[in-house]
C-alpha positions in Angstrom: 21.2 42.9 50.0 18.5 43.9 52.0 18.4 42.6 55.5 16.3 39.7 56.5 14.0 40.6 59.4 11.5 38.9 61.7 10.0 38.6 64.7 12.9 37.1 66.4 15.7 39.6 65.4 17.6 40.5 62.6 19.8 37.3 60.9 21.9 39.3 59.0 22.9 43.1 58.2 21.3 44.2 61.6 22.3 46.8 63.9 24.4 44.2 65.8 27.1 43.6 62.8 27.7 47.2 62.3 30.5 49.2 63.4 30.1 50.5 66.9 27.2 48.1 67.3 26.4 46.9 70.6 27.0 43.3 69.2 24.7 39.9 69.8 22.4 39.7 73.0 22.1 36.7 75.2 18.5 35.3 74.6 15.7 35.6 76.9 14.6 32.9 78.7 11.6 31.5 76.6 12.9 33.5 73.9 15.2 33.6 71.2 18.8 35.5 70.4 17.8 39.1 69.9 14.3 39.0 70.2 11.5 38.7 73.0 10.5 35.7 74.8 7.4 34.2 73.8 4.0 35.3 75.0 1.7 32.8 76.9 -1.2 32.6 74.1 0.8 33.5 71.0 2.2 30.7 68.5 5.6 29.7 68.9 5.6 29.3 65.2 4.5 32.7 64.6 6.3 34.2 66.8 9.7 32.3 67.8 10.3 29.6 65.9 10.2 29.2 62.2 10.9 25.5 62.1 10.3 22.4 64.1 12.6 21.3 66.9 15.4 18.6 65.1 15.7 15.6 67.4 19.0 15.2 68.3 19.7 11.5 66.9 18.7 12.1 63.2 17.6 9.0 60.5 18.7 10.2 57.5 17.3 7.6 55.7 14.0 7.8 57.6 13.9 11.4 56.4 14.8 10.6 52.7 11.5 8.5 52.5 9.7 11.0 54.0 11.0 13.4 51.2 9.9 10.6 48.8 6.7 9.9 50.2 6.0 14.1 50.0 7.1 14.3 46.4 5.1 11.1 45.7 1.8 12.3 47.2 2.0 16.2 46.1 3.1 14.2 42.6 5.4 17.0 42.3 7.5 15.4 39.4 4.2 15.6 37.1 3.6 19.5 38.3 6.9 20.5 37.7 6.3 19.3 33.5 3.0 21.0 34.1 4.2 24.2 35.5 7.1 24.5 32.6 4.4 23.3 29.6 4.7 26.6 28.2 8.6 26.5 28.1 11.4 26.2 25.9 12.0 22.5 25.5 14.9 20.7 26.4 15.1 17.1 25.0 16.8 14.2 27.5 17.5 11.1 25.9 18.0 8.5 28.8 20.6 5.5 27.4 18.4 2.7 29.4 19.9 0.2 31.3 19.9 -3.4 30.5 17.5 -5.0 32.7 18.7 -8.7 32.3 20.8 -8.6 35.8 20.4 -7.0 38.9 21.4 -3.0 38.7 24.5 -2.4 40.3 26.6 1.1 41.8 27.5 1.6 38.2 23.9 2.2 37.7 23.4 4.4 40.8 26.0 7.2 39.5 24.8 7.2 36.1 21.1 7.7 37.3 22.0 10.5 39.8 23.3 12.4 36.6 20.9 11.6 34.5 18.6 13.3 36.9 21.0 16.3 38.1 20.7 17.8 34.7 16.9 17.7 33.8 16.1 18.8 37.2 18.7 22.1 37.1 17.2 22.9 33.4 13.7 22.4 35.0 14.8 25.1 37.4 16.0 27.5 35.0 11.8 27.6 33.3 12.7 24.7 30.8 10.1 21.8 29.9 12.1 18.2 30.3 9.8 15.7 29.6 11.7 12.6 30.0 10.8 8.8 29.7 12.3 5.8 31.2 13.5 3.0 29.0 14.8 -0.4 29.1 17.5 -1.6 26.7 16.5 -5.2 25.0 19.2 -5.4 22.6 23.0 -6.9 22.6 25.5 -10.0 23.1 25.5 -9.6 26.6 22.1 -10.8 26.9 22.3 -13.8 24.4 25.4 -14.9 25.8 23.6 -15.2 29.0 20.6 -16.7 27.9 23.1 -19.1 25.9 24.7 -20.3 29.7 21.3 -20.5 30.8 20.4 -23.2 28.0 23.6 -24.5 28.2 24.6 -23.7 24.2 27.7 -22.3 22.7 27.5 -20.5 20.0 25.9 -19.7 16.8 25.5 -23.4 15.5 23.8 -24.4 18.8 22.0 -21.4 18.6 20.5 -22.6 15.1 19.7 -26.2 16.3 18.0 -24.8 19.7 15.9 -22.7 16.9 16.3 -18.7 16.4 12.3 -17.8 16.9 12.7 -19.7 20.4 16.1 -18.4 21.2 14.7 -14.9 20.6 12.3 -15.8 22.8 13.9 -16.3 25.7 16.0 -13.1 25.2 13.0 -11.1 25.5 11.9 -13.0 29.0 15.7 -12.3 29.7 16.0 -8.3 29.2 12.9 -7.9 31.9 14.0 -10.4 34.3 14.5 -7.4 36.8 12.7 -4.6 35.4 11.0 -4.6 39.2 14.6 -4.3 41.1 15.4 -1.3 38.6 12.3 0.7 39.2 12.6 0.2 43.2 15.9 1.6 42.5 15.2 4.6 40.7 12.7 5.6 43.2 14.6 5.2 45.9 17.2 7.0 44.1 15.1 9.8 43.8 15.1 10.0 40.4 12.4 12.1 38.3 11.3 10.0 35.4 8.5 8.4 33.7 8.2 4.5 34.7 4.9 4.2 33.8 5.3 4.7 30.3 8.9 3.1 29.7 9.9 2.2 26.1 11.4 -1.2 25.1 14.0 -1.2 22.6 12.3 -4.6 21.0 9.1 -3.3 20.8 7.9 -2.5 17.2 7.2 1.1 17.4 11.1 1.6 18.9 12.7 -0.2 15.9 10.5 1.7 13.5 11.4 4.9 15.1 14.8 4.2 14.7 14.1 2.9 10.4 12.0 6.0 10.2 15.1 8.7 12.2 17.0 7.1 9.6 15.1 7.3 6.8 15.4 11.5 7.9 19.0 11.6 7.9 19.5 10.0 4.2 16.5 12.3 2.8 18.7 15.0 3.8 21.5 13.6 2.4 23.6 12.6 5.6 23.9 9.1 5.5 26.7 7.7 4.0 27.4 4.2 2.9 30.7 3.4 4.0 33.1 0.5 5.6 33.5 0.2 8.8 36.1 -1.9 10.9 34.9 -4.1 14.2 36.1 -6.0 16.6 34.7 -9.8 15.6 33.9 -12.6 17.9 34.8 -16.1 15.9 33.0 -18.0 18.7 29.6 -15.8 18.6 30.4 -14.8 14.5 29.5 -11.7 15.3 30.8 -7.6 15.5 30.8 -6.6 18.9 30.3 -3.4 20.2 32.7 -1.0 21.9 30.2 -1.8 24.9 30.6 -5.6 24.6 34.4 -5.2 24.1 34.4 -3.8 28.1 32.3 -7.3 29.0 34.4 -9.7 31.1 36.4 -12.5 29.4 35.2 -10.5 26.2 38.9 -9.7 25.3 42.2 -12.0 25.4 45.9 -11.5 25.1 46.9 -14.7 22.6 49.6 -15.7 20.8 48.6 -15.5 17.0 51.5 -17.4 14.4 53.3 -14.3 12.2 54.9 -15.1 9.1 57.3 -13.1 6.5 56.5 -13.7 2.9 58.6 -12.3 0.2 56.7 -10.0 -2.5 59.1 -9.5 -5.4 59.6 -5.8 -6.8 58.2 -5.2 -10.2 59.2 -1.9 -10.8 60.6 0.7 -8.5 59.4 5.0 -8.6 61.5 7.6 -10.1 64.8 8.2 -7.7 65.0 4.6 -6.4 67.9 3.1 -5.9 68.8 0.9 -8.7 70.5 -1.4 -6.4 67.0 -2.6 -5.8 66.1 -3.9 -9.1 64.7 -7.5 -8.7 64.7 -7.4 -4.8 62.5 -9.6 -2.6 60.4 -7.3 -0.2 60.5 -9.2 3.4 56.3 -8.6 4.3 55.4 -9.6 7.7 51.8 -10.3 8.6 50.0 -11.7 12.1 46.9 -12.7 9.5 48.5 -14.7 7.0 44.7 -16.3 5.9 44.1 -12.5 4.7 47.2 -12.6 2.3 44.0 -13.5 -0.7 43.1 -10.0 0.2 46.3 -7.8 -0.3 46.0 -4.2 -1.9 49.1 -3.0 -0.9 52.5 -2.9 1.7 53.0 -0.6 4.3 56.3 1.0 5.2 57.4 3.6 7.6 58.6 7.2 5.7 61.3 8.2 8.3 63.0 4.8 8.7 65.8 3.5 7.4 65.6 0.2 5.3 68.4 -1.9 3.7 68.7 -4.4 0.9 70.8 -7.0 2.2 71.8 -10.0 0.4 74.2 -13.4 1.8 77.2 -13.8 0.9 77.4 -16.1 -2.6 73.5 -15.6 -2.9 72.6 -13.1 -5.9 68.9 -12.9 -4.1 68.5 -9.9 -2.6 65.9 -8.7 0.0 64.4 -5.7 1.5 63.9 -5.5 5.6 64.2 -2.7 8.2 67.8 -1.6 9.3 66.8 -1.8 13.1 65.5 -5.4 12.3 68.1 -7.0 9.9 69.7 -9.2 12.3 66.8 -10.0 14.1 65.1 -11.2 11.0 68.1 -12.5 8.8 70.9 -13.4 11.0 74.2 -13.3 10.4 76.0 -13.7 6.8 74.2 -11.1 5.2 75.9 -8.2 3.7 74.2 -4.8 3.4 74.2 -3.1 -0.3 72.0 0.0 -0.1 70.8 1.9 2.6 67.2 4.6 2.1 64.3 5.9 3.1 61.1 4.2 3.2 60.1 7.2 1.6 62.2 6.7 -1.4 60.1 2.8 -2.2 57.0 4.3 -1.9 55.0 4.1 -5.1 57.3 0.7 -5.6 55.0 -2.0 -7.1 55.3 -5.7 -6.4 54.0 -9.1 -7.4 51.5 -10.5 -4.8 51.6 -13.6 -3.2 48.0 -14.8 -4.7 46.7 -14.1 -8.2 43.2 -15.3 -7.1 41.3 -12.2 -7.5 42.0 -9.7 -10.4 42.6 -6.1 -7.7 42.8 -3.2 -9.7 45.1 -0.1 -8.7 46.8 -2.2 -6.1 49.9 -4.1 -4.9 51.8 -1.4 -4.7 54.2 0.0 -1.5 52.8 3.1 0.7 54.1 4.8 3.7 52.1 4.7 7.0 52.9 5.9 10.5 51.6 3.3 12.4 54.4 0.9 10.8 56.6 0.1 13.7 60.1 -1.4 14.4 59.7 -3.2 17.4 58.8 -6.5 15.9 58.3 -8.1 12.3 60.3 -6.7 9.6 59.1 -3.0 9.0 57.3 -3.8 6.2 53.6 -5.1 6.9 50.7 -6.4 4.3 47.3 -4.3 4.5 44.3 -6.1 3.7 41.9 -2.9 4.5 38.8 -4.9 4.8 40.6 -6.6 7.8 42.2 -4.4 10.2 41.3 -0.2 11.0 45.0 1.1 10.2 44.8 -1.0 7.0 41.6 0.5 6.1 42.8 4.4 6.9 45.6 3.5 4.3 42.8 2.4 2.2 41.3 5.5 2.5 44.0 7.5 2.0 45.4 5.6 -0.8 41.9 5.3 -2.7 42.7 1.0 -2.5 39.8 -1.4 -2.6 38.3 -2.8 0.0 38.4 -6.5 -0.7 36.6 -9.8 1.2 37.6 -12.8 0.0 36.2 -15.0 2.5 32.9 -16.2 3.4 33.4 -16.5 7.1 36.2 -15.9 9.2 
């Protein structure tokens, strides 16, 4: 490193940090630490001082709008796109904020990154264009527009009238537009206000039909199911977003109940024992029982066919559950894997719907012990661990209701 000089002294590397040196001099009076005192008619800028005297009580934020105001007027946000116009691009897609309540800390952190990394790429010669947007779409804002109009639900949504409804969602989503832009500037935060896109504009949705339409001409899009979260109140999928929303998600008590599925025929190796046994199925959704494809049951766990004394009915349940399920006065008369039953086929509680390729047992390691009776009914178009079996089993997806 070469070593910085000027007219007040060397700062660093000079003669006074090397060995044998004769070390730091006291400063002049009028002057400076290892230089000469001013001279009546020269500059102390030029000469002496490089920077202006700091008061001694400092207003930080005093000085952070006086940052602003100098960015502002030397609009030195639009120079910097100007200055890297001829560089490699670097595409920022800002997730907008949600403009239908008053921005929050939350907000603040996000926004300080969201402006940490264009501004670093900026500095390494990239162009970062980047436009603000405002994000009109979601339950959150019909839920709040539907305590504002005092409705609950989608039937009262319906009677109010959708067109109207929608309506006052769009007045909603800029409601404080003005509180986030103050914010951003304050923040300090380099991006393009004054062209701001509006998810419920036109031109966004058809961006997003046309971004679309690009990914299935080249053969990525994939029709497929997919398992939400559902609101019954709302009748409708929430998000992962909306999940996180407060009161969103509830700890209930739902009824279970066991239902026996008789064995039809068992796979080669079975125990014989289990000819004509009852499989004990445990479900939390018993209004999805229309829709079985199949049972689940865990590989590495032990099941039992137990059957009461004097009863010739016997049943299939867990070994770490048998008593907890059955009581006492049931006698245990074959012991095995739930690997050996898989492949087992049953008869279904409902002959409603004609399911080919189904009703048939399957292992799955998300089967536990701790509470039914080992063996649990998968409906795939109803829960995501039922649909991964579905997946892996090649079992079809089946709705048989019209709203749930």
């Amino acid at each position: 490193m070469q070593p910085y000089s000027s007219a007040s002294g060397r700062l660093r590397g000079g003669p006074q940090h090397r060995p044998g040196g004769s070390g730091p001099r006291a400063p002049a009076p009028g002057g400076t630490a290892g230089g000469k005192g001013n001279s009546p008619g020269r500059s102390g800028n030029r000469e002496g001082r490089h920077f202006p005297d700091v008061p001694a009580a400092i207003d930080l934020p005093a000085l952070e709008h006086e940052v602003l105001r100098r960015w502002r007027d030397g609009k030195l946000f639009d120079r910097s796109l100007d200055r890297t116009a001829a560089g490699p691009l670097w595409t920022f897609y800002e997730g907008p904020p949600t403009a239908n309540g008053m921005p929050g800390v939350h907000h603040i952190e996000a926004r300080v990154f969201k402006d940490l990394f264009p501004r670093f790429k900026t500095m390494q010669g990239f162009h970062v264009p980047r436009q603000a947007g405002w994000d009109c779409h979601g339950l959150p804002v019909e839920v709040a527009v539907e305590r504002e109009l005092g409705l609950s639900g989608k039937k009262d949504i319906e009677a109010y009238g959708i067109a109207a409804f929608n309506e006052r969602c769009r007045e909603s989503v800029l409601l404080h537009v003005d509180a986030f832009e103050e914010l951003t500037t304050r923040l300090g935060y380099w991006v393009d206000l004054a062209n701001a896109y509006r998810t419920m504009d036109a031109t966004y949705i058809e961006s997003v039909w046309w971004s679309l339409k690009a990914i299935y001409d080249k053969g990525l899009l994939v029709r497929d199911y997919r398992i939400s979260p559902y609101c019954p109140r709302c009748e409708t999928p929430l998000s992962d977003h909306e999940m996180g929303q407060p009161d969103v998600y509830e700890i209930v008590t739902d009824p279970s109940v066991t239902v026996r599925f008789p064995l039809l025929s068992l796979p080669a190796g079975a125990d014989p024992r289990l000819s004509g046994a009852d499989l004990l199925v445990w479900t939390t959704t018993p209004w999805t029982l229309v829709s079985n494809t199949a049972v689940a049951v865990h590989p590495d766990e032990t099941y039992v066919a137990a059957r009461r004394a004097g009863d010739s009915e016997t049943v299939v349940v867990a070994e770490k559950l048998l008593a907890q399920v059955l009581g006492e006065g049931w006698r245990v008369t074959a012991r095995f894997s739930g690997a050996s039953l898989a492949g087992a086929a049953y008869r279904p509680p409902f002959d409603l719907v004609d399911i080919p390729d189904a009703h048939v047992v399957v292992t799955a390691g998300f089967v536990t012990t701790d509470d039914g009776t080992g063996i649990v009914h998968l409906a795939p178009a109803f829960g995501a661990d039922d649909m991964e079996a579905a997946k892996t089993y090649g079992l079809l997806v089946l709705t048989c209701t019209s709203s749930w």
